[in-house]
C-alpha positions, -999 to 999 in steps of 0.1 A, spaced: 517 -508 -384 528 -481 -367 514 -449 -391 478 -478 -388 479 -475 -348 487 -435 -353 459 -432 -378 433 -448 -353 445 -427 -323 445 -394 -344 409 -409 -351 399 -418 -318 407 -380 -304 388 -364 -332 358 -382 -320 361 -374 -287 370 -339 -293 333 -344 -316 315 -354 -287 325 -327 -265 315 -300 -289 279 -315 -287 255 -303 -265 248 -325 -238 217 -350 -244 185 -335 -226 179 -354 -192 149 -382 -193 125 -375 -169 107 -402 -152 70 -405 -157 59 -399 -118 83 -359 -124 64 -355 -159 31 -358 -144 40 -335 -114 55 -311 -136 23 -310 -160 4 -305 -127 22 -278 -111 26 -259 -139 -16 -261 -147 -21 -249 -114 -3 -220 -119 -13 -212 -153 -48 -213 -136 -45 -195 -106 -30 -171 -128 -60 -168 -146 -83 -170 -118 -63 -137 -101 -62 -115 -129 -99 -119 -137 -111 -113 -102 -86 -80 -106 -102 -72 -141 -141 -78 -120 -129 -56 -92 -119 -24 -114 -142 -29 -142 -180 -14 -142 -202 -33 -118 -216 -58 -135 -241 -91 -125 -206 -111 -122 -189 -90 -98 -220 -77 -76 -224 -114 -69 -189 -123 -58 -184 -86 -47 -171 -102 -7 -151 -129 -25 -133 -101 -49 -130 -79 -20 -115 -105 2 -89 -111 -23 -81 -76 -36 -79 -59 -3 -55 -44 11 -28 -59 -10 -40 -51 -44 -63 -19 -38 -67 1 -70 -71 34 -68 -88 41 -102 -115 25 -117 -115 9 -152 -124 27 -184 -128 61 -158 -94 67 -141 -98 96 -119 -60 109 -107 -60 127 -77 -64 165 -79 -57 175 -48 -23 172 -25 -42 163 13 -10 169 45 -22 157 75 -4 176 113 -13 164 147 -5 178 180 -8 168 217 -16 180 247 1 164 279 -6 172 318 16 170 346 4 150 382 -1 185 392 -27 191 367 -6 221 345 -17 217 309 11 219 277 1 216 238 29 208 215 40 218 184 26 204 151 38 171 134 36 167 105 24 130 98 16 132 58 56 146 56 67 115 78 52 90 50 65 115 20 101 111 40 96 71 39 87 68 5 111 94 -11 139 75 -28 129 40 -17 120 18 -47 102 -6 -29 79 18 -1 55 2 24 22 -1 18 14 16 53 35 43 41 17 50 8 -23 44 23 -26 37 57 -26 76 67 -45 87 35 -72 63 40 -80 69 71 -84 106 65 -104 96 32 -127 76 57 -132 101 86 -136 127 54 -167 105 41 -183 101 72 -185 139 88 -200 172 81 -170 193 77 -191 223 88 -189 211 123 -174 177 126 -204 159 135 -204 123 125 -231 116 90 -226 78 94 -225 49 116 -193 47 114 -179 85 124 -177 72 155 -148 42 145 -129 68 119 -128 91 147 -110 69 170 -85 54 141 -74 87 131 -67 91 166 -49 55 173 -26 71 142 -17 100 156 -8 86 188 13 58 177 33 81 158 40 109 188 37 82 213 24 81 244 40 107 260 62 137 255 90 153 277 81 129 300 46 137 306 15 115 295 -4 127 264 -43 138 273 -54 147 242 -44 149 206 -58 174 177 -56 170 139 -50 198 110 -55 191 74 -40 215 49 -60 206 12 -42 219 -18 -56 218 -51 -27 207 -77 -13 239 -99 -21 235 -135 8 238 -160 10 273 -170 5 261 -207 -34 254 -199 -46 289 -193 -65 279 -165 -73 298 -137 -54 295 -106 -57 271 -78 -79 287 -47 -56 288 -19 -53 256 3 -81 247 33 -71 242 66 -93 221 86 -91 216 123 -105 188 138 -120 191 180 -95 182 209 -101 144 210 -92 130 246 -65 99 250 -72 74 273 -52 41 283 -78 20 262 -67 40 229 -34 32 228 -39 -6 238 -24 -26 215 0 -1 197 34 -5 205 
């Protein structure tokens, strides 16, 4: 009796050592959580879909699809997921752009001062240098707006070519001004100027191309400040 009872003991731990080594039996979900489940991941599968096609419309070559739901694409792409290249044609940038700005401030008395250059294009080179995860005002805010001013003036004498000089004037300016701020030393800023310095990249000395020309510097007029600029900014 005894070696019996130890028999079905050494019996009953070997199944229960057996059942332990199993893998646990998968959880039964209830009918409700399968349809919910089914649901939610459809809906994802789809609006996955749905984005990467109006992302392969936006950078393909215009086409009958995406001329007629060009303000729909646009609305979802920008500014979030702007492209900068266009597919089938990418077209890197060739040229490095550095945008300075400097200020003129005025005392109650009237007595004039212009300050030195900042350099704004070095202040977002700064942000993004070394950060893994840089802001998107960082990388395009400042380049698009001088890309926009760019397209819409005669750089022969800074006249405005579009309806819309007039607006790429003024957000260049708002730019410029929230970065030095609104005054300096203690006295107000007046006016604010812009200087871009266009380099054309090197090419590597295995091409045997020519040379880069040296880089164009382009002032922009004296633009005046007023209290309605700067509304808004800080």
């Amino acid at each position: 009796m005894a070696e019996t009872a130890e028999a079905d003991e050494h019996a009953e731990h070997a199944e229960h050592a057996e059942r332990l080594d199993q893998p646990p039996a998968p959880r039964a979900r209830s009918a409700p959580a399968r349809v919910v489940l089914v649901a939610a991941a459809a809906l994802l599968v789809t609006a996955t879909g749905l984005f990467l096609g109006a992302v392969f419309l936006h950078v393909a070559p215009a086409n009958s699809l995406s001329r007629e739901y060009r303000e729909q694409l646009d609305g979802l792409i920008y500014p979030e997921f702007e492209q900068n290249w266009k597919l089938f044609a990418p077209n890197p940038l060739q040229q490095n752009v550095a945008v300075d700005a400097r200020v003129r401030t005025a005392s109650a008395d009237g007595d004039a001062v212009v300050h030195d250059w900042v350099g704004l294009t070095a202040q977002d080179v700064a942000a993004i240098r070394g950060n893994p995860a840089p802001g998107h005002a960082d990388q395009n805010l400042l380049r698009r707006a001088w890309d926009f001013y760019d397209g819409s003036h005669d750089a022969q004498d800074e006249s405005p070519t579009t309806e819309r000089g007039r607006l790429a004037e003024e957000y260049l300016k708002r730019i410029a001004v929230q970065r030095i701020g609104r005054g300096v030393d203690g006295r107000p800023v007046v006016a604010v100027e812009l200087r871009v310095t266009t380099t054309t990249v090197a090419p590597p000395d295995w091409s045997g191309e020519a040379a880069p020309p040296a880089p164009r510097v382009r002032e922009l007029p004296w633009w005046p400040v007023r209290d309605e600029d700067v509304r808004g900014l800080w």
